[in-house]
DOPA-347149 format. One record per residue (C-alpha): x, y, z; residue number from 1; residue in three letters; chain. Coordinates in nm, 4 decimals, always signed. Example, Ala and Ser with C-alpha at 12.3 -4.5 7.8 and 13.67 -1.06 7.14 Angstrom:
REM DOPA-347149
+----------+----------+----------+-----+-----+-------+
:        x :        y :        z :   n : res : chain :
+----------+----------+----------+-----+-----+-------+
:  +1.2300 :  -0.4500 :  +0.7800 :   1 : ala :     A :
:  +1.3670 :  -0.1060 :  +0.7140 :   2 : ser :     A :
+----------+----------+----------+-----+-----+-------+
REM end
This chain:
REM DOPA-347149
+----------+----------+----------+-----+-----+-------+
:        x :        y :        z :   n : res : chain :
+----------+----------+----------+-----+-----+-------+
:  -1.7406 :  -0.7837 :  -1.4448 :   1 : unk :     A :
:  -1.6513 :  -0.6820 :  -1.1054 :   2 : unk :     A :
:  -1.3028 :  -0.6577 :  -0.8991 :   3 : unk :     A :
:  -1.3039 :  -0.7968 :  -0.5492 :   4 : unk :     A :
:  -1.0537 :  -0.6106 :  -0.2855 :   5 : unk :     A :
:  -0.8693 :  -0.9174 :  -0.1141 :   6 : unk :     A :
:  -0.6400 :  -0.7210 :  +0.1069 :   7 : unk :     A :
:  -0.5400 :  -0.3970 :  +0.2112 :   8 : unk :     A :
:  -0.3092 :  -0.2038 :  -0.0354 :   9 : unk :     A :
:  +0.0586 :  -0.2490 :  +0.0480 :  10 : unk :     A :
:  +0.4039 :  -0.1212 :  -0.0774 :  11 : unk :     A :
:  +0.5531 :  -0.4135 :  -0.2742 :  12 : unk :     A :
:  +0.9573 :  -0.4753 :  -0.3639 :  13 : unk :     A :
:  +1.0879 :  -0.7787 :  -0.2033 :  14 : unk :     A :
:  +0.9318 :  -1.0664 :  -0.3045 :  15 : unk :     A :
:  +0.6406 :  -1.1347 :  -0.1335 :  16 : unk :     A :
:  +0.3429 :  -1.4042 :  -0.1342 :  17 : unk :     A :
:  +0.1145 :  -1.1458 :  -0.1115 :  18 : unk :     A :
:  -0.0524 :  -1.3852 :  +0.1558 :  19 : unk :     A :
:  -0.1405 :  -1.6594 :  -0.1052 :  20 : unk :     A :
:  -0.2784 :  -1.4134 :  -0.3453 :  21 : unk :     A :
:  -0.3755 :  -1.5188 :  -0.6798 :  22 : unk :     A :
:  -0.4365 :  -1.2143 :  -0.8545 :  23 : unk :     A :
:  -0.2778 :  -0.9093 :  -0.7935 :  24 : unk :     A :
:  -0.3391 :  -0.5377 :  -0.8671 :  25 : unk :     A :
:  -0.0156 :  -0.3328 :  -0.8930 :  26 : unk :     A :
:  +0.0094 :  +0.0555 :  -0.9475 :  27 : unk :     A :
:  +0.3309 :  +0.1476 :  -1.0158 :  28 : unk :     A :
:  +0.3989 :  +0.5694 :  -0.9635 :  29 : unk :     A :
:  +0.7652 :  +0.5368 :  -1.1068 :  30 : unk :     A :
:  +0.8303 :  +0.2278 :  -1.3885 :  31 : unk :     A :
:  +0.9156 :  -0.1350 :  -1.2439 :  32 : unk :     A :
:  +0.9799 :  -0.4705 :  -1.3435 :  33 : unk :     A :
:  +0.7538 :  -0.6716 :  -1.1864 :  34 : unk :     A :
:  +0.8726 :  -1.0240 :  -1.1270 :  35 : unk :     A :
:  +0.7020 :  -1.3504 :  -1.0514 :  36 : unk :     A :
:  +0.9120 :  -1.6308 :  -0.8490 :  37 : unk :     A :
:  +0.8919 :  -2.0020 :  -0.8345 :  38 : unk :     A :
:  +0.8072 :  -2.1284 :  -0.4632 :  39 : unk :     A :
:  +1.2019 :  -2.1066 :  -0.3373 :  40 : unk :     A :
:  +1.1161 :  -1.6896 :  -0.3855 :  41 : unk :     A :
:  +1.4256 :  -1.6555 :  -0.6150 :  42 : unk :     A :
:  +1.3333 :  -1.8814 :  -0.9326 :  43 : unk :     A :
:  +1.2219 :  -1.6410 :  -1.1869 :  44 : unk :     A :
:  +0.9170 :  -1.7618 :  -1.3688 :  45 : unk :     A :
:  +0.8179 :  -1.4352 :  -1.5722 :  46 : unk :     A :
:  +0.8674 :  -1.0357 :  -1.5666 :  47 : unk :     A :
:  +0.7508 :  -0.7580 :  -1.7930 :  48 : unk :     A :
:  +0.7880 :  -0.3840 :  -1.7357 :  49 : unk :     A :
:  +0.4675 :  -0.1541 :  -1.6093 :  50 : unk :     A :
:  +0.5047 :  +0.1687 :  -1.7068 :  51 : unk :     A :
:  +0.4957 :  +0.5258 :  -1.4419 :  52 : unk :     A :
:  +0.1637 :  +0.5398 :  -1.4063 :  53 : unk :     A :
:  +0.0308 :  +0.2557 :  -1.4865 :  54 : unk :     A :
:  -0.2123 :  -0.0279 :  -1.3033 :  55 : unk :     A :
:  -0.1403 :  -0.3706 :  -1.4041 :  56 : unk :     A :
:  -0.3388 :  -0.7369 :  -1.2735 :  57 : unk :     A :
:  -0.1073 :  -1.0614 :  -1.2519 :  58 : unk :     A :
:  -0.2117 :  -1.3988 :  -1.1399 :  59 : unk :     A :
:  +0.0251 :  -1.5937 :  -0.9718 :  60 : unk :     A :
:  -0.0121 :  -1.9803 :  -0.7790 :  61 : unk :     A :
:  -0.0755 :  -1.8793 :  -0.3872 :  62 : unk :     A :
:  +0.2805 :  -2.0476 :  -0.3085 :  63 : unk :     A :
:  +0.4801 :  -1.8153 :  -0.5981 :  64 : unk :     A :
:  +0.6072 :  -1.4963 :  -0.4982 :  65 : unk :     A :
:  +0.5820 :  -1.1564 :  -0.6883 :  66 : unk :     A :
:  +0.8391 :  -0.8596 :  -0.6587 :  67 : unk :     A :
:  +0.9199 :  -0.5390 :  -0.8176 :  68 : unk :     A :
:  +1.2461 :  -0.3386 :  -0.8824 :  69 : unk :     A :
:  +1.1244 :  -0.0272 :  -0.6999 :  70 : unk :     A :
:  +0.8401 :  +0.0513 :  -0.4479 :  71 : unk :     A :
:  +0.4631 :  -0.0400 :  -0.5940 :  72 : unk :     A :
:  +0.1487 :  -0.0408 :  -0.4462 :  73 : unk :     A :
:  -0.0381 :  -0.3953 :  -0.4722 :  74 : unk :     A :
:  -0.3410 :  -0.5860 :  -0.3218 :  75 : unk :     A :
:  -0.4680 :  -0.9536 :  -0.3585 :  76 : unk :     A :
:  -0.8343 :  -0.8986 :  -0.5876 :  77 : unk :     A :
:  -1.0613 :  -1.1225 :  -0.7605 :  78 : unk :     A :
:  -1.2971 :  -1.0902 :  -1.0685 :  79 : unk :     A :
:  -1.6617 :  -1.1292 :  -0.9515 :  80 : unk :     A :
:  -1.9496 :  -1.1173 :  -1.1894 :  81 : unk :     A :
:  -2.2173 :  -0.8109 :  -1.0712 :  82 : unk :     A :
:  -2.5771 :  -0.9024 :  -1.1046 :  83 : unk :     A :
+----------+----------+----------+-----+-----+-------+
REM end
């Protein structure tokens, strides 16, 4: 199985669409709680913690927003199968 780059990496905090993104990569240098939002952008749906370090993939709905406590680095991907 194969990722797909969607988008160019950007620094993620606010809650953000991601530009309809479905699935999201997320590298996190210092720990974060990542947060996923209903479509108003402040319902919260879900959150875990990634740890320093750490890459993590959520999906989302391409109306729900994601967010993080402090700065991450995320782009939209995909899962392709490589033949």
């Amino acid at each position: 199985m194969g990722l797909k780059l969607l988008s160019a990496e950007s620094t993620l905090t606010a809650p953000s669409t991601m530009n309809g993104a479905v699935q999201v990569r997320v590298y996190a240098a210092l720990a974060a709680v990542i947060t996923r939002y209903d479509t108003d952008g402040t319902t919260v749906l879900g959150s875990c913690t990634v740890p320093a370090g750490a890459i993590a993939y959520f999906e989302k709905k391409p109306t729900e927003y994601i967010g993080a406590t402090v700065a991450v680095l995320a782009t939209s991907v995909a899962y392709t199968h490589l033949d």
